[in-house]
N, C-alpha and C positions, 0 to 999 in steps of 0.2 A: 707376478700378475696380481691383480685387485683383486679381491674379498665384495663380494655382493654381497652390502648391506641393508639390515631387512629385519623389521621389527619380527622377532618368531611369534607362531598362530599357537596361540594357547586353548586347547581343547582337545577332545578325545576325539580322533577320527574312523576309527574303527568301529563295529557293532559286537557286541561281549557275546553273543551268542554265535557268532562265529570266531573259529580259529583265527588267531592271529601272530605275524610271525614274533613280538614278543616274548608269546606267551608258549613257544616252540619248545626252549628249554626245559620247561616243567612239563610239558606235555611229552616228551622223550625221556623224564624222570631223571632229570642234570639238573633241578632244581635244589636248591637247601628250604626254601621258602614255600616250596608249592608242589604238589601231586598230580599227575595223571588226573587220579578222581576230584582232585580239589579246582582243576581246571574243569572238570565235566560237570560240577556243581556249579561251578559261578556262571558258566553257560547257560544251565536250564535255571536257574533262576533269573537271570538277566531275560530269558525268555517268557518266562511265567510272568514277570513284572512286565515287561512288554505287552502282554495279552490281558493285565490287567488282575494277575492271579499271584497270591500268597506265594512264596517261594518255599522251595523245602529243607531251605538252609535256617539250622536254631540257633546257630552262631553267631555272633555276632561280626560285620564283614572285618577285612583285617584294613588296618590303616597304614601309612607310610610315615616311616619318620623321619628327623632331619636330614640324615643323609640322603634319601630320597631328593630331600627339597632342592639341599646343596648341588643335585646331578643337575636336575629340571634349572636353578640359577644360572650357572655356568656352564651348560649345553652352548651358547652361542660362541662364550669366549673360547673351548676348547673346540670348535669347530673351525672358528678362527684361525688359529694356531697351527690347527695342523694344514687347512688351506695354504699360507702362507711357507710353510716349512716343504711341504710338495709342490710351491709354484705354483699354483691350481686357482682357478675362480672357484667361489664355492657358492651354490644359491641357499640360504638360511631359512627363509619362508618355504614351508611346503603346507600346501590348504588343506590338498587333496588324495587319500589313501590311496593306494596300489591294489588290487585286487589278479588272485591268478584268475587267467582264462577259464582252467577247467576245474580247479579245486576249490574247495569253498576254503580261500586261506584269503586275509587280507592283511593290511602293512600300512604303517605310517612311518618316513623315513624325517632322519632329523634332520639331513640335507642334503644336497647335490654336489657332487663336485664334479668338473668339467674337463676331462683328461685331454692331452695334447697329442697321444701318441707314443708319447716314451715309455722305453724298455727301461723300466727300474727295478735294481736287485736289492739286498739288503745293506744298510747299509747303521752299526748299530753307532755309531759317534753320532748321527743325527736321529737315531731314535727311532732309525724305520726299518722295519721288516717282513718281510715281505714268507708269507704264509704258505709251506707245501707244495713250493716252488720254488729253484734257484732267483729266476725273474720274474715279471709282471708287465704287461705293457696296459698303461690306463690306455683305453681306446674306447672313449665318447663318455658320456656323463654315467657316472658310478655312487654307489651306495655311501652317503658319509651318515656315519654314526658314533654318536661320542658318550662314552663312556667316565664314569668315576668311581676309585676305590682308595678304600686303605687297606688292600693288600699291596705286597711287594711285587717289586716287576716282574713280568714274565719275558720269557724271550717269545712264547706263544701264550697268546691268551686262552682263558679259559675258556671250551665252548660254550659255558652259558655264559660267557659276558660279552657276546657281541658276534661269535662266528655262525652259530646257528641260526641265528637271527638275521645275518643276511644274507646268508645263504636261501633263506624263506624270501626276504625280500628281492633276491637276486630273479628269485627264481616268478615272484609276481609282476616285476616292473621291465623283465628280461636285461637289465643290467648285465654288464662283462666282467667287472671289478664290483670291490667295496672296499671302502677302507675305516678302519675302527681306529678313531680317536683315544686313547684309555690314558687319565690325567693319573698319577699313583701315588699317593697320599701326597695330595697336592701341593708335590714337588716336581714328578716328571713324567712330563712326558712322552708316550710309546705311542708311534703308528702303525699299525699291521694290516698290510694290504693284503688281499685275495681275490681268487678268481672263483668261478661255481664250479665246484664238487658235484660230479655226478652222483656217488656213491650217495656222500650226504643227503642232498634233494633227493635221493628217491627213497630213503628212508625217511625222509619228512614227507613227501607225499603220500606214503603208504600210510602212517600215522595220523594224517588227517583225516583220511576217506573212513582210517577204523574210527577216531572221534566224531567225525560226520555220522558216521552209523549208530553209534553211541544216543546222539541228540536225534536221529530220526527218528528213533527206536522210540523214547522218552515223549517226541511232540505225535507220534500214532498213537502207541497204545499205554504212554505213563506208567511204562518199566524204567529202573535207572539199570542201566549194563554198567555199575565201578568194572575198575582197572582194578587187577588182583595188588592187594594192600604193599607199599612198599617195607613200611615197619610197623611197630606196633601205636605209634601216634595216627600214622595213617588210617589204620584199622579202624581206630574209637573214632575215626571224625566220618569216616564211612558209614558207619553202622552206630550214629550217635544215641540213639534211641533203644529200649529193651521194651519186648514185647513180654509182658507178664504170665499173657497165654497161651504164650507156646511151650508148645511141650518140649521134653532136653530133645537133646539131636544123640543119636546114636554115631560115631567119627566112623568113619572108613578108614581100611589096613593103616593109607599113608597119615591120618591125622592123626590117627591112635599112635605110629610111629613116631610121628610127631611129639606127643604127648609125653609118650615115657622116654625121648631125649630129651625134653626140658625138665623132667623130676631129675633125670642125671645129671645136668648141667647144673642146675639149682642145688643139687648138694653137692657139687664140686666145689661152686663159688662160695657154698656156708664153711667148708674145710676149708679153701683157700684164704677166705678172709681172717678164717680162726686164725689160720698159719700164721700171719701179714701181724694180726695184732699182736701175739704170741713173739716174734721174730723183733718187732716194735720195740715192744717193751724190755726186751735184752738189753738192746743197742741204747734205749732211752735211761736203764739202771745204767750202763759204761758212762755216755757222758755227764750226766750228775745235772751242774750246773753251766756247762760247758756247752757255748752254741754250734761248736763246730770239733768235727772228728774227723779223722782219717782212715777207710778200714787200707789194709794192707797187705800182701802175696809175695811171697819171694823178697821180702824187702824190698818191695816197690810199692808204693799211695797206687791203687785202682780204683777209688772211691773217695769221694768228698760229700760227708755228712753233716745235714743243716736240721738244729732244734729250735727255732726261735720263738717268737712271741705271735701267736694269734691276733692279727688288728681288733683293734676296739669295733663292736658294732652296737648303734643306738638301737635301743626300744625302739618295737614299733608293731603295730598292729596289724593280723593278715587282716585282709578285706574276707568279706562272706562270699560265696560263689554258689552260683547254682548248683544241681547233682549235672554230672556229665559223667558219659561211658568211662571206665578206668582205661586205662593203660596198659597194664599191666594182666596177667592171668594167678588164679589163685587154683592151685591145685593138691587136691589132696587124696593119697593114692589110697585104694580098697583094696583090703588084706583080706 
């Protein structure tokens, strides 16, 4: 069947201060890129900027690089492809976002595809499979989304790269399928179809309505409610700021606990590292000049050891950076 062809609408169709299903995986904390809180900031800032108000983000925003660019280039062609490869018309142009009935969630889908009715199962010699089900019957126009990586193939994709995401959309545009294009270091092709996850959607509807409550909370009375920190980068980007005048905090049982496992932990890894260098430096006296060794057990090689040369690295000057919160905690215990 044909491929409807259709110059794509280049623009943002969603509103940043609402949830949107994008941005679903970081907000379920399946991000590598992004937080729970880092999405609750770029909301009320995108709303504070909307109302004409300074935002309370001192960061500078984050940018997207080529790979990024590469997805946004080649979104048509790999929509394309997989139209063609499932028989499907697929419409390319979509203007206008998706929005749920009752949840403050919206969607911008990268295109339609047009199902005929068929029951299709997996099927991996042409690259499709079908998601958390033996079968799938496409039955009426369904979610197409196309994805790009240089990760290696999956037989299931990853849920931040595409299942989440329409599962959100599934659940705005009442769609019955989706199906996720994913190009894999742009050699092959994989199509993974699906149907809506109850389970899923109603764990992303709950997680809206708490982020909805998040930014009501923020547009009444200009409290922020962060999401409890996922690590310790999370942390400093939470709480970017140090207030001079306040006085210490006294920790509760569980932070104090807290506290004295990490002075334990922190001298395990100053002995372990001693260990590491210590054990190094044996093996690096045995092989001398010699880039390669074998240790050995019972007269069998169980180990293959490499000493080689460090690459050359040019000069080069760090840049100056502003003070920003650490990272890291500095603890030092009272005897």
């Amino acid at each position: 069947m044909s491929v409807v062809e259709a110059k794509k609408y280049v623009g943002k169709l969603t509103d940043d201060w609402v949830m949107s299903c994008s941005r679903l995986p970081a907000l379920m904390g399946l991000s590598g890129f992004s937080s729970p809180s880092d999405e609750l900031r770029k909301s009320i800032d995108a709303w504070l900027v909307s109302k004409g108000r300074e935002p309370i983000s001192i960061d500078t925003p984050a940018t997207y690089g080529e790979a990024a660019s590469w997805g946004n280039e080649i979104e048509g062609l790999i929509l394309r492809r997989m139209a063609g490869r499932l028989e499907l018309r697929c419409q390319l142009e979509v203007t206008e976002r998706v929005e749920h009935a009752e949840l403050p969630l919206q969607g911008s889908l990268d295109g339609i595809l047009f199902g005929d009715g068929r029951t299709v199962t997996s099927d991996p010699s042409r690259g499709i499979y079908v998601v958390g089900a033996e079968s799938i019957t496409l039955d009426g126009p369904g979610v197409a989304e196309a994805k790009l990586t240089s990760s290696a193939p999956l037989a299931e994709p990853a849920l931040y790269r595409g299942p989440i995401q329409c599962q959100g959309l599934m659940m705005c545009g009442g769609y019955r399928w989706a199906a996720i294009g994913t190009l894999y270091r742009g050699t092959e092709l994989r199509i993974y179809l699906l149907a809506p996850d109850p389970v899923m959607q109603e764990k992303i509807a709950a997680d809206v309505l708490d982020f909805q409550r998040r930014m009501d909370l923020f547009k009444r009375d200009g409290v922020t409610d962060w999401y409890p920190a996922l690590n310790a980068n999370d942390a400093s980007g939470i709480f970017a700021k140090v207030e001079p005048d306040l006085p210490p905090v006294t920790l509760n049982d569980d932070d104090s606990s807290a506290v004295r496992e990490l002075i334990e932990v922190k001298r395990t890894i100053r002995e372990l590292t001693k260990l590491v260098d210590t054990l190094e430096a044996q093996v690096m006296d045995a092989l001398g000049l010699h880039s390669t060794g074998y240790a050995v057990a019972d007269g069998k090689v169980v180990a293959e050891v490499q000493w080689g040369l460090a690459p050359a690295r040019k000069e080069y000057v760090v840049p100056a950076r502003k003070a920003s919160r650490a990272k890291s905690l500095k603890i030092k215990e009272v005897v």
